[in-house]
Short mmCIF file of the C-alpha atoms (twelve columns), coordinates in Angstrom:
data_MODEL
# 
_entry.id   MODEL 
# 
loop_
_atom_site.group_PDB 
_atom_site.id 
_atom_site.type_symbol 
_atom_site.label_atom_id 
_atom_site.label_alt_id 
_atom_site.label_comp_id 
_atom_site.label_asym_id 
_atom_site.label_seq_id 
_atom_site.Cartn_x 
_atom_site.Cartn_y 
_atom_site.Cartn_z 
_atom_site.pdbx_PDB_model_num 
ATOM 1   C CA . UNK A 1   -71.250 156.390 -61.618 1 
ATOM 2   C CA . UNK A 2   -74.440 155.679 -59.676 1 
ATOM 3   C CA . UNK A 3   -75.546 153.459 -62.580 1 
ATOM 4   C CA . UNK A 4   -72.398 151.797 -63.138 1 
ATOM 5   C CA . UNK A 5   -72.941 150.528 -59.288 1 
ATOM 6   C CA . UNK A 6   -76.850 149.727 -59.751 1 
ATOM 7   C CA . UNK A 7   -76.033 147.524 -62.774 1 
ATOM 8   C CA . UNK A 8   -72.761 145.898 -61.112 1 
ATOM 9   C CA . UNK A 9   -75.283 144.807 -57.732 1 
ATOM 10  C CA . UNK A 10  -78.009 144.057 -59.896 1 
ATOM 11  C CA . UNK A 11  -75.642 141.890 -61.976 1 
ATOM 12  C CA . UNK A 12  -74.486 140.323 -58.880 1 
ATOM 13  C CA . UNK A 13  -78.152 139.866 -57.561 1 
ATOM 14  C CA . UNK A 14  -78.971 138.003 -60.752 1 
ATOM 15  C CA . UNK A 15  -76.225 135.621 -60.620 1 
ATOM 16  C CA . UNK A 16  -76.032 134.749 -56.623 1 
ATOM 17  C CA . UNK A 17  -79.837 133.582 -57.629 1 
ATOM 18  C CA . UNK A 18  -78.609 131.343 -60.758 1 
ATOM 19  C CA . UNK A 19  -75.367 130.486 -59.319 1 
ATOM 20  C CA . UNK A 20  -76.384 129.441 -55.370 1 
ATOM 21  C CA . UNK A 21  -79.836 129.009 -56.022 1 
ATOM 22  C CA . UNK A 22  -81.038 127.950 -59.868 1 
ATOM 23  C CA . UNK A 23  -78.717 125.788 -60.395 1 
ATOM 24  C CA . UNK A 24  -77.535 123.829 -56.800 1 
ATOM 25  C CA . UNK A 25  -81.540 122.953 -57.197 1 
ATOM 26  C CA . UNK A 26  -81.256 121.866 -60.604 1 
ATOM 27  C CA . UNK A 27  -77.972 119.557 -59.704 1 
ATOM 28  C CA . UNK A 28  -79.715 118.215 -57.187 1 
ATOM 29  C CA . UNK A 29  -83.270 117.328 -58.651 1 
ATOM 30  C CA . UNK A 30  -81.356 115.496 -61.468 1 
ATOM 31  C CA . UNK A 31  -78.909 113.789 -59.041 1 
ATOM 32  C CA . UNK A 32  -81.966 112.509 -56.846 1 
ATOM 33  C CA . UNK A 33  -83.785 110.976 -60.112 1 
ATOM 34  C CA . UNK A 34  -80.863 109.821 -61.856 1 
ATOM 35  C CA . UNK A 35  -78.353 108.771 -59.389 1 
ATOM 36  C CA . UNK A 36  -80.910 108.648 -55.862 1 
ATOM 37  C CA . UNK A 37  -78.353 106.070 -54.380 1 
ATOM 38  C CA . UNK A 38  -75.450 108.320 -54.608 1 
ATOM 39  C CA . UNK A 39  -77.020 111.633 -54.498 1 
ATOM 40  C CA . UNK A 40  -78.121 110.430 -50.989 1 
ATOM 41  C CA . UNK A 41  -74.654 109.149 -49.742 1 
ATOM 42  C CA . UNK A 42  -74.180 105.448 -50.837 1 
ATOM 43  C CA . UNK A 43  -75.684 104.928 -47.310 1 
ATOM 44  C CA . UNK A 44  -75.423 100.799 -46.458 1 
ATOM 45  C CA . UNK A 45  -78.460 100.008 -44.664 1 
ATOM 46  C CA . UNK A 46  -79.495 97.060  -42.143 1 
ATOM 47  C CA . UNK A 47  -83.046 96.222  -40.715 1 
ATOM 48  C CA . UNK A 48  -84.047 99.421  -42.742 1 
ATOM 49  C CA . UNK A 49  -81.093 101.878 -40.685 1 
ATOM 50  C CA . UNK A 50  -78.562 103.362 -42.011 1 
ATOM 51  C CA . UNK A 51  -75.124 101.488 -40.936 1 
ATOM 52  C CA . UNK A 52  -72.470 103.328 -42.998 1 
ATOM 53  C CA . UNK A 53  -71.556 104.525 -46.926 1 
ATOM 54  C CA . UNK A 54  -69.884 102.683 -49.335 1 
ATOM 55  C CA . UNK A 55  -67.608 106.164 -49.820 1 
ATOM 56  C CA . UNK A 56  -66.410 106.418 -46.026 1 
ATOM 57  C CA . UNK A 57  -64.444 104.277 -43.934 1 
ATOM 58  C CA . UNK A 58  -65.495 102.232 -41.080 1 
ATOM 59  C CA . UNK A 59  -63.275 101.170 -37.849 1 
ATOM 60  C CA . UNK A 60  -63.130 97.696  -37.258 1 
ATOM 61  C CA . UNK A 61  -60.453 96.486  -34.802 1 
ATOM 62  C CA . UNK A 62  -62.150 93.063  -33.960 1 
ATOM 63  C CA . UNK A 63  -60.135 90.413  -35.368 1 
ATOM 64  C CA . UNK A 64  -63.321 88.792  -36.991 1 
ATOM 65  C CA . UNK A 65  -63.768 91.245  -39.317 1 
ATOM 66  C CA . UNK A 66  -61.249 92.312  -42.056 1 
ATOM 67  C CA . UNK A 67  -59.443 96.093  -41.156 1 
ATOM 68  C CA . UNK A 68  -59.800 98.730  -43.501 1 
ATOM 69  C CA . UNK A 69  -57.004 101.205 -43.962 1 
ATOM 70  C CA . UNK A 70  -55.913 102.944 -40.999 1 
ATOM 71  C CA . UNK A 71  -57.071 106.526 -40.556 1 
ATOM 72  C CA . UNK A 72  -55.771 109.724 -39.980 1 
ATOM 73  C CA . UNK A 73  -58.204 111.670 -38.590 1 
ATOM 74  C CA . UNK A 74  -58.616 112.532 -35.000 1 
ATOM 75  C CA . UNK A 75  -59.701 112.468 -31.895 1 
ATOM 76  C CA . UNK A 76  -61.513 108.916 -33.077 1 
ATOM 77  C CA . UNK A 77  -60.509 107.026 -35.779 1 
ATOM 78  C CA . UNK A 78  -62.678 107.940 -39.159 1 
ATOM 79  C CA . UNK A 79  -64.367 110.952 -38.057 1 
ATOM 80  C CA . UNK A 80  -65.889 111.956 -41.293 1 
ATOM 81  C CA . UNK A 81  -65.984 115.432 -39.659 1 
ATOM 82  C CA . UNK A 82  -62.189 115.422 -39.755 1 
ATOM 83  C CA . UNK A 83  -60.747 114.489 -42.688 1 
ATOM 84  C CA . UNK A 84  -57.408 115.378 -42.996 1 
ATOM 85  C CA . UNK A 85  -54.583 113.453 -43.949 1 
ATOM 86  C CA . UNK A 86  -51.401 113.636 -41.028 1 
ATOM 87  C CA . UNK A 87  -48.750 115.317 -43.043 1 
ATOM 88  C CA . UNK A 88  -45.991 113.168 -41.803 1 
ATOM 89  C CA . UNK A 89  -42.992 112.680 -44.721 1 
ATOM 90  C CA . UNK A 90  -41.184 109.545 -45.121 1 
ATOM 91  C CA . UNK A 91  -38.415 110.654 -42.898 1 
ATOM 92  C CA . UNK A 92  -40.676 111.493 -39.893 1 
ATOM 93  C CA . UNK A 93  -40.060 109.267 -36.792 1 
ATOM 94  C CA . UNK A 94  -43.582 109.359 -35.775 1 
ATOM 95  C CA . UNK A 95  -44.675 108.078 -38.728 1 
ATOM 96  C CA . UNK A 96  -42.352 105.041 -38.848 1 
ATOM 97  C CA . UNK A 97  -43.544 105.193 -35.342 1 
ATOM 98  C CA . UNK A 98  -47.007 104.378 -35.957 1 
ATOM 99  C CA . UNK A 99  -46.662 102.121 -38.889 1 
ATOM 100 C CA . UNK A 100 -44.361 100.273 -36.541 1 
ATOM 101 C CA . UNK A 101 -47.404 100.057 -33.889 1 
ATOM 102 C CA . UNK A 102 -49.793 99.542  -36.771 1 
ATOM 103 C CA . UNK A 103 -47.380 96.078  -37.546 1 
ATOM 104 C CA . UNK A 104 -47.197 95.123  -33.830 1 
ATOM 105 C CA . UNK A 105 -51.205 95.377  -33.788 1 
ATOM 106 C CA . UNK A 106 -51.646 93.159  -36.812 1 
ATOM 107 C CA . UNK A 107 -48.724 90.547  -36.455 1 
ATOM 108 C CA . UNK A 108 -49.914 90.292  -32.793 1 
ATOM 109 C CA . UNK A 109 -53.989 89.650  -33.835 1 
ATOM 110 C CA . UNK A 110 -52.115 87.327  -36.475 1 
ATOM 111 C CA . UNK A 111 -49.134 85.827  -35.190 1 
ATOM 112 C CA . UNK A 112 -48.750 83.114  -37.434 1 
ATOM 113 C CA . UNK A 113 -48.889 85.132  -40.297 1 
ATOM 114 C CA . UNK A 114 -45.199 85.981  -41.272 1 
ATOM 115 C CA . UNK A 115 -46.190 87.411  -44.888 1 
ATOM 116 C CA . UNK A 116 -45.135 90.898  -45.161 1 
ATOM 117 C CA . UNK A 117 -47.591 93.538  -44.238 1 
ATOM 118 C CA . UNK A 118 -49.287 95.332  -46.980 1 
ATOM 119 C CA . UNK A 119 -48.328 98.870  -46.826 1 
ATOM 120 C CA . UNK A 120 -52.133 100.032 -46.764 1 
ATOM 121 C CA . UNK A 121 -53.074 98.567  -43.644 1 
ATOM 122 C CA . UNK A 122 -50.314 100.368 -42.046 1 
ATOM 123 C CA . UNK A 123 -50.490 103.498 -43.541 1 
ATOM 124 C CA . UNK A 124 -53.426 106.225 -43.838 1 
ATOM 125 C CA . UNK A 125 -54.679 107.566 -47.264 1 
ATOM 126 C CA . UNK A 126 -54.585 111.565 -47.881 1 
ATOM 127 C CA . UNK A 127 -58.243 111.754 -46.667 1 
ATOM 128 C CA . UNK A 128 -57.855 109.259 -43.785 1 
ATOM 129 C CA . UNK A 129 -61.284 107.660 -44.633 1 
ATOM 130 C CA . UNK A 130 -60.725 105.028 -47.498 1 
ATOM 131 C CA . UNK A 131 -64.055 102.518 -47.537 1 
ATOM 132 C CA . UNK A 132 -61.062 100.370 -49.461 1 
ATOM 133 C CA . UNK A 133 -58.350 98.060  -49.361 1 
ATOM 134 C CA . UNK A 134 -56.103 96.151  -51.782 1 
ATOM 135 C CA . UNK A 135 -56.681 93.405  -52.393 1 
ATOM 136 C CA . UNK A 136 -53.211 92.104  -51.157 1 
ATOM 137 C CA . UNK A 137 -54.583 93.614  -47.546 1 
ATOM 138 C CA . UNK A 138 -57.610 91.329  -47.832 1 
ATOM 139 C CA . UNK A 139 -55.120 88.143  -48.573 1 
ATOM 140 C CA . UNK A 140 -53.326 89.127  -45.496 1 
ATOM 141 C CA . UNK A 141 -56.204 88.829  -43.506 1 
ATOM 142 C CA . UNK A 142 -57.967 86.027  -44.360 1 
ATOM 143 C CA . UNK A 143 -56.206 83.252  -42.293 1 
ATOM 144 C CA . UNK A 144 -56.994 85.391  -39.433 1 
ATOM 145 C CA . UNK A 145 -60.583 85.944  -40.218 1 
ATOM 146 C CA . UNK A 146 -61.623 82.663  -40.948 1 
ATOM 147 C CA . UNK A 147 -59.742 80.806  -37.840 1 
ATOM 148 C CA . UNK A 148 -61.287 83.662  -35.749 1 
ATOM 149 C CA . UNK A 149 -64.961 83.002  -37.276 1 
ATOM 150 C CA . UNK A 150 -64.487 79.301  -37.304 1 
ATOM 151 C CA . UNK A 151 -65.173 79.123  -41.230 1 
ATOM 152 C CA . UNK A 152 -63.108 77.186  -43.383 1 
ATOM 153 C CA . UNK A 153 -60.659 79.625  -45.431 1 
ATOM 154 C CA . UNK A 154 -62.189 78.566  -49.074 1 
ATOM 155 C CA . UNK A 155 -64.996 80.385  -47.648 1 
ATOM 156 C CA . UNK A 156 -63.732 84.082  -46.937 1 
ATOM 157 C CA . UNK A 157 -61.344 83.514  -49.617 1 
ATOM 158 C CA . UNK A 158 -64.636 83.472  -52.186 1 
ATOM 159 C CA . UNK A 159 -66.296 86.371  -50.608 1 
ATOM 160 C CA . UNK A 160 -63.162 88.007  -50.853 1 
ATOM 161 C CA . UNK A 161 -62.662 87.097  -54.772 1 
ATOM 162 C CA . UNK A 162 -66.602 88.000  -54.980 1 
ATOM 163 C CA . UNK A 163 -66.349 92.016  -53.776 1 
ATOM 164 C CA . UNK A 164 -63.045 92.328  -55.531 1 
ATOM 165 C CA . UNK A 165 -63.709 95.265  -58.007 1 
ATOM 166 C CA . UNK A 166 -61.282 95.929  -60.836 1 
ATOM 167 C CA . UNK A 167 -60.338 98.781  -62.216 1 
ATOM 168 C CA . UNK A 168 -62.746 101.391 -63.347 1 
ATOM 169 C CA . UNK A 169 -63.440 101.507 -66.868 1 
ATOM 170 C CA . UNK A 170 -60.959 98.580  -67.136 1 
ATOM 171 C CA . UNK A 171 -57.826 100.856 -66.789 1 
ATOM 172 C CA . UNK A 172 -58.488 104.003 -63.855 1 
ATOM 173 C CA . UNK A 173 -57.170 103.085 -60.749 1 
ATOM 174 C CA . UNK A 174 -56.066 99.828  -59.170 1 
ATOM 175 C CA . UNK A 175 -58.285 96.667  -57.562 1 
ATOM 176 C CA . UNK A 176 -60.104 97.532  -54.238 1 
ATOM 177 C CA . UNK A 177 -61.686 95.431  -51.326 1 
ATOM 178 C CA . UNK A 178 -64.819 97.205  -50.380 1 
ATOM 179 C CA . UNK A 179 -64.298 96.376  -46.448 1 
ATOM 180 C CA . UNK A 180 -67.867 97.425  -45.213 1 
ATOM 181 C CA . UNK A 181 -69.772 95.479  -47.876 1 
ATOM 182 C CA . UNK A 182 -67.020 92.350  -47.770 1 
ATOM 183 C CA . UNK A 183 -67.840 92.475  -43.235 1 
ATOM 184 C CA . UNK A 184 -71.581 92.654  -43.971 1 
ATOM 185 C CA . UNK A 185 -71.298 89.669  -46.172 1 
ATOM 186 C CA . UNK A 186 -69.289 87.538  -43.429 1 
ATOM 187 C CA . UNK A 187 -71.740 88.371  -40.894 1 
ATOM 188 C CA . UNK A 188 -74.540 87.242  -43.469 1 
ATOM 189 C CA . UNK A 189 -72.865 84.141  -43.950 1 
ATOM 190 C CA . UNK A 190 -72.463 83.675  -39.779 1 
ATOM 191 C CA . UNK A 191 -76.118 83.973  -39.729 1 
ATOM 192 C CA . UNK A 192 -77.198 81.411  -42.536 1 
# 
């Protein structure tokens, strides 16, 4: 019996070493040489500091810049500390609720836009930090952004068209707005 337990702790010694030691190291060497970029957190950086990741939403509620999904995290608004989706069905009155107030926000930094609202901009993904939008959302905005900025709409339209991304592969998921990179770019073009 006594041997039966030394072998069973000793197996259990060997692998917590290969398992949560060995190999985590091993992931990660390869990660940092192959994919150093990602393995580091698709950090966006500006005047050599980090500014956000290309995998985690950003707020932006001024009307000059284009809005990402909103997010369901709390107390602040994508709290990568907090992801969590909110759990409210279809039939939940505080949901329609706060799509509703979501609408009144947008048609009210936009109120000459009578185009129906694209259902992500008023509605939060199951992680509550998408980096993403369709690019439907980014349509919506761009009348907004570009009277807002004072640049003509051909303009944001092309930088819109140019961070576009299809889908994966050509056929895994759908197009996507990166909104991070497509701001960056409209504050790059403010300064030129």
């Amino acid at each position: 019996m006594g041997r039966l337990i030394r072998n069973a702790l000793m197996m259990l010694l060997v692998m917590t070493v290969i398992t949560g030691l060995v190999y985590p190291l091993i992931a990660t060497g390869v990660a940092q040489v192959l994919f150093p970029h990602q393995a580091n957190g698709s950090l966006v950086e500006r005047d050599g500091k980090p500014i956000g990741s290309e995998l985690i939403g950003q707020n932006f509620d001024d009307p000059k810049y284009f809005w990402g999904r909103p997010s369901a995290t709390t107390p602040q608004p994508y709290n990568g500390t907090a992801s969590n989706g909110s759990n409210q069905g279809p039939t939940n009155p505080a949901l329609r609720d706060a799509v509703q107030q979501r609408i009144d926000a947008l048609r009210k930094a936009d109120p000459g836009n009578i185009a129906p609202v694209p259902a992500d901009l008023v509605t939060a993904s199951g992680s509550g930090l998408d980096p993403e939008i369709s690019p439907a959302a980014a349509q919506y905005q761009v009348a907004r952004v570009a009277r807002v900025r004072h640049l003509n709409r051909e303009q944001v339209q092309a930088l819109v068209a140019k961070f576009t991304q299809g889908r994966q592969l050509g056929l895994l998921g759908e197009p996507r707005v990166n909104v991070l990179q497509l701001n960056l770019a409209l504050d790059g073009l403010q300064t030129r």
